[in-house]
Backbone bond lengths (Angstrom), bond angles and torsions (degrees), N, CA, C in turn:
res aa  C-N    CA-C-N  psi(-1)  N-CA   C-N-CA  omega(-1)  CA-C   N-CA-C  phi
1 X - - - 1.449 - - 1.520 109.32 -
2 X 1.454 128.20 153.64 1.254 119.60 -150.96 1.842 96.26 -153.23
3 X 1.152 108.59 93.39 1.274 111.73 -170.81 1.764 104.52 -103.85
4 X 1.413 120.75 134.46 1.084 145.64 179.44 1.654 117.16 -102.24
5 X 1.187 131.36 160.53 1.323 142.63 -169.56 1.665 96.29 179.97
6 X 1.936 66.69 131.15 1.767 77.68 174.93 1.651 92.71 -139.39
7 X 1.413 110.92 156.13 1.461 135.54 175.21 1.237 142.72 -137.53
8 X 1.246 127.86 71.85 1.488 127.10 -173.73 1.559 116.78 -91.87
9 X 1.070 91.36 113.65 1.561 99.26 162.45 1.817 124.07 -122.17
10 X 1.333 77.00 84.71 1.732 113.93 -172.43 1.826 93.70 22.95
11 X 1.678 123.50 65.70 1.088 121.24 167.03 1.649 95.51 -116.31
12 X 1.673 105.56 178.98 1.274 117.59 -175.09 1.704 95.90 -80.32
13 X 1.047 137.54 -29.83 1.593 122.18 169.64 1.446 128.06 -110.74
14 X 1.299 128.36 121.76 1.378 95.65 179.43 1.511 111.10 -89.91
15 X 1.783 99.20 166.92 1.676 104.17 172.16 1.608 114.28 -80.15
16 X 1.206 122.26 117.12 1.264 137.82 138.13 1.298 153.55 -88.98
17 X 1.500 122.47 101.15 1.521 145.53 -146.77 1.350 103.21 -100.61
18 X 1.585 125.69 134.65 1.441 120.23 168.65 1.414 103.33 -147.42
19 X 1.147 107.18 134.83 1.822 125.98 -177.39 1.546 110.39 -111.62
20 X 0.858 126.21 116.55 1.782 129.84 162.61 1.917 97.80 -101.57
21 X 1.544 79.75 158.21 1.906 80.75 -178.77 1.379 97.41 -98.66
22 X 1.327 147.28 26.71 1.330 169.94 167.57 1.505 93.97 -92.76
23 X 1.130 125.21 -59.42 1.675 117.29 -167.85 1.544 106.79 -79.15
24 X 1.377 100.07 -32.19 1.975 106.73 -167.69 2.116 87.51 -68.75
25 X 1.026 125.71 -46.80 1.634 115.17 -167.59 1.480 116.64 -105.03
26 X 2.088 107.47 30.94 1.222 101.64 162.44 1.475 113.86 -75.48
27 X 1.593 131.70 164.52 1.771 105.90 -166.89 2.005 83.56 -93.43
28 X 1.193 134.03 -22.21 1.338 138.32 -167.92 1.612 115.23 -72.83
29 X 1.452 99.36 -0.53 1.541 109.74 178.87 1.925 108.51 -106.58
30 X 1.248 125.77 125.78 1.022 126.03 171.10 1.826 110.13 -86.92
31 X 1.280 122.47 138.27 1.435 130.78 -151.41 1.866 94.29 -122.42
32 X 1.209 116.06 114.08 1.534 111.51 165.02 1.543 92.36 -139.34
33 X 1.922 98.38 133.06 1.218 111.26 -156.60 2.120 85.93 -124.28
34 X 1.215 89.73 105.90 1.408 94.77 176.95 1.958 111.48 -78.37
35 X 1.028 105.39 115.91 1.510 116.83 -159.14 1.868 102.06 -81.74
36 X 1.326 99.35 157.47 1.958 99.57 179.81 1.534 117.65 -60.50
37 X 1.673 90.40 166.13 1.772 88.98 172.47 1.330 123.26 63.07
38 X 1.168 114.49 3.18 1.747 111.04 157.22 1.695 105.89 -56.31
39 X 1.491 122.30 125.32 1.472 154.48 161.41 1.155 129.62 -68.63
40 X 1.434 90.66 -59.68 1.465 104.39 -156.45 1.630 100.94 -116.30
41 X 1.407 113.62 159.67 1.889 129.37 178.79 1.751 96.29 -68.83
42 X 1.648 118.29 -31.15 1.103 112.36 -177.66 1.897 115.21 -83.11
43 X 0.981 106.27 -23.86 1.330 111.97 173.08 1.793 111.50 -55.54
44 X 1.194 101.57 -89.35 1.094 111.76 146.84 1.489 134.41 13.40
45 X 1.234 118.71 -81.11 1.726 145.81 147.35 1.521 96.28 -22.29
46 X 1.549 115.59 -82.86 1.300 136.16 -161.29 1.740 111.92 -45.35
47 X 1.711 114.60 -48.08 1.445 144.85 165.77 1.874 94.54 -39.64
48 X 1.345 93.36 -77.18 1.010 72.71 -150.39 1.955 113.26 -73.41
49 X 1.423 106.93 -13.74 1.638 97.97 167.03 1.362 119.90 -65.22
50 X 1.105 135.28 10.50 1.320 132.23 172.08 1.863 103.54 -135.38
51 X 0.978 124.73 -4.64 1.465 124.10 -172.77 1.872 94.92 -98.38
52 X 1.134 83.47 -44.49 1.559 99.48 -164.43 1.551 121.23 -101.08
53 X 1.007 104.14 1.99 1.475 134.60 163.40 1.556 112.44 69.28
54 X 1.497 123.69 16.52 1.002 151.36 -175.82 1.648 102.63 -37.23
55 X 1.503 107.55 104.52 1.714 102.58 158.48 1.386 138.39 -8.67
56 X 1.407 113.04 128.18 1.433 106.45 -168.64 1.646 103.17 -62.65
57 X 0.889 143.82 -25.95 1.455 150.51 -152.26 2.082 117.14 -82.33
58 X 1.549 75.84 -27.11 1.820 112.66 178.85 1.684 92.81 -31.74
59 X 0.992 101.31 109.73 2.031 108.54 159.25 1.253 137.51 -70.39
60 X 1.303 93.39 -2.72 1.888 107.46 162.29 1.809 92.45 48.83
61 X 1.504 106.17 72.95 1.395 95.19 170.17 1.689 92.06 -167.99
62 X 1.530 129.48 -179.15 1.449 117.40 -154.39 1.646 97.69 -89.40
63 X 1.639 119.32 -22.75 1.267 100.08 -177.41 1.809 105.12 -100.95
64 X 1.118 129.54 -1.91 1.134 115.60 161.36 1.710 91.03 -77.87
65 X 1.033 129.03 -94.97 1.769 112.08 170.92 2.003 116.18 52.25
66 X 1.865 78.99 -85.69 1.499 104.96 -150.32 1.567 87.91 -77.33
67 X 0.911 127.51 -18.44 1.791 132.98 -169.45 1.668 93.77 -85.20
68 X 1.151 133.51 -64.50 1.521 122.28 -175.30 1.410 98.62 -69.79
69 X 1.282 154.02 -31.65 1.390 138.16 174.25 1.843 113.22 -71.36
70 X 1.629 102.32 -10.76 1.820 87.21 162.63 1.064 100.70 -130.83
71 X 1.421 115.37 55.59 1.647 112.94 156.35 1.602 110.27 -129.06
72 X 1.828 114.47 -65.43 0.992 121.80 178.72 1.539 123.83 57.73
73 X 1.349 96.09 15.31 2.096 107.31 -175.14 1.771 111.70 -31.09
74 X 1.679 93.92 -58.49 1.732 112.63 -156.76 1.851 89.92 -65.18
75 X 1.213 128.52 -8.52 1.031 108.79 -179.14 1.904 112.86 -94.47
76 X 1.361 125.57 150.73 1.393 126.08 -156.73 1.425 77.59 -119.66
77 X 0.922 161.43 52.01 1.624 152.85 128.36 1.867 105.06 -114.00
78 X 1.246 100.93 140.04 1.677 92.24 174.88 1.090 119.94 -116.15
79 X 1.594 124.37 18.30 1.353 140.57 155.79 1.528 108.73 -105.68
80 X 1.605 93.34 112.66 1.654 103.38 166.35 1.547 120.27 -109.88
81 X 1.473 113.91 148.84 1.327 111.31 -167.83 1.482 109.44 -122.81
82 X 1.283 154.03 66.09 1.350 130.41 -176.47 1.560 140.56 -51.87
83 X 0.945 138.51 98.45 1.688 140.26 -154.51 1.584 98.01 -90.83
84 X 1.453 130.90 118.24 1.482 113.23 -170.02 1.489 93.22 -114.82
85 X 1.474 133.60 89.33 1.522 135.16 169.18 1.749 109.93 -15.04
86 X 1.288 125.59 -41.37 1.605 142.21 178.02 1.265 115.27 -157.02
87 X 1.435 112.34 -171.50 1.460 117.41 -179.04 1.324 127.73 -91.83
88 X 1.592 127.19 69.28 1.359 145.73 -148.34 2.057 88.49 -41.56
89 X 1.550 105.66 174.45 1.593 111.91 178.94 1.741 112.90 19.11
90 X 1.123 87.64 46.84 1.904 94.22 175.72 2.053 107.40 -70.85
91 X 1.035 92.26 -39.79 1.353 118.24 176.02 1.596 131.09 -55.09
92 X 1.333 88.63 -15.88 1.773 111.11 -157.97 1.842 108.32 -139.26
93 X 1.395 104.84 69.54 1.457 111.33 -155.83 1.070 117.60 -41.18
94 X 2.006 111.73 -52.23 1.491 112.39 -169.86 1.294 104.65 -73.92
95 X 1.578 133.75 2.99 1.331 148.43 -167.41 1.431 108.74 -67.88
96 X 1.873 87.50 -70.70 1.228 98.69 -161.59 1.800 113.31 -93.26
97 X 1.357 110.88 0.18 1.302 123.65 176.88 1.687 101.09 -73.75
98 X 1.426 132.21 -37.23 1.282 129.87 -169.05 1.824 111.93 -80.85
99 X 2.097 91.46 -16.91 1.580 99.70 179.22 0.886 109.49 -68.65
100 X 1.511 128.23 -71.72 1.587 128.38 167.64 1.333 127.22 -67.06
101 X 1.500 117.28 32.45 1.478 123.35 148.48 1.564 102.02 -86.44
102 X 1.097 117.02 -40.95 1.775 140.98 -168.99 1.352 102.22 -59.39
């Protein structure tokens, strides 16, 4: 099954997401499934330090953030996949506009 997502927010590209259940049960792919109804910047943070297995040391802030999403060392798969259930800080424009700059 092959699910697509698309997102424009009146930018010059939109985001386009595609999942096969071939990629979700390769074992060389690491899977973090960002779950609905995230609110808050702190939610968020929290998700992904325990979803994503994010270092205890993690500063839960946008540039510690962008630093564990281009490192990912502690993880032993080198394919990562993020699954986002919805559009986490949808609610929180300049919020969630700096997320999906990230």
């Amino acid at each position: 099954m092959m699910t697509t997502f698309k997102l424009s927010m009146n930018s010059e590209l939109p985001f386009v997401f595609e999942i096969n259940d071939q990629a979700l049960s390769d074992p060389n792919r690491f899977i973090v499934r960002i779950p609905k109804n995230i609110q808050t910047v702190e939610e968020l943070h929290n998700v992904y330090l325990k979803l994503a297995r994010f270092p205890n040391y993690y500063g839960k802030n946008w540039d510690a953030f962008l630093d564990c999403l281009c490192d990912f060392s502690w993880i032993k798969q080198y394919k990562i996949i993020i699954i986002h259930e919805d559009l986490p800080l949808s609610l929180i424009t300049n919020e969630f506009r700096t997320y999906i700059n990230i």
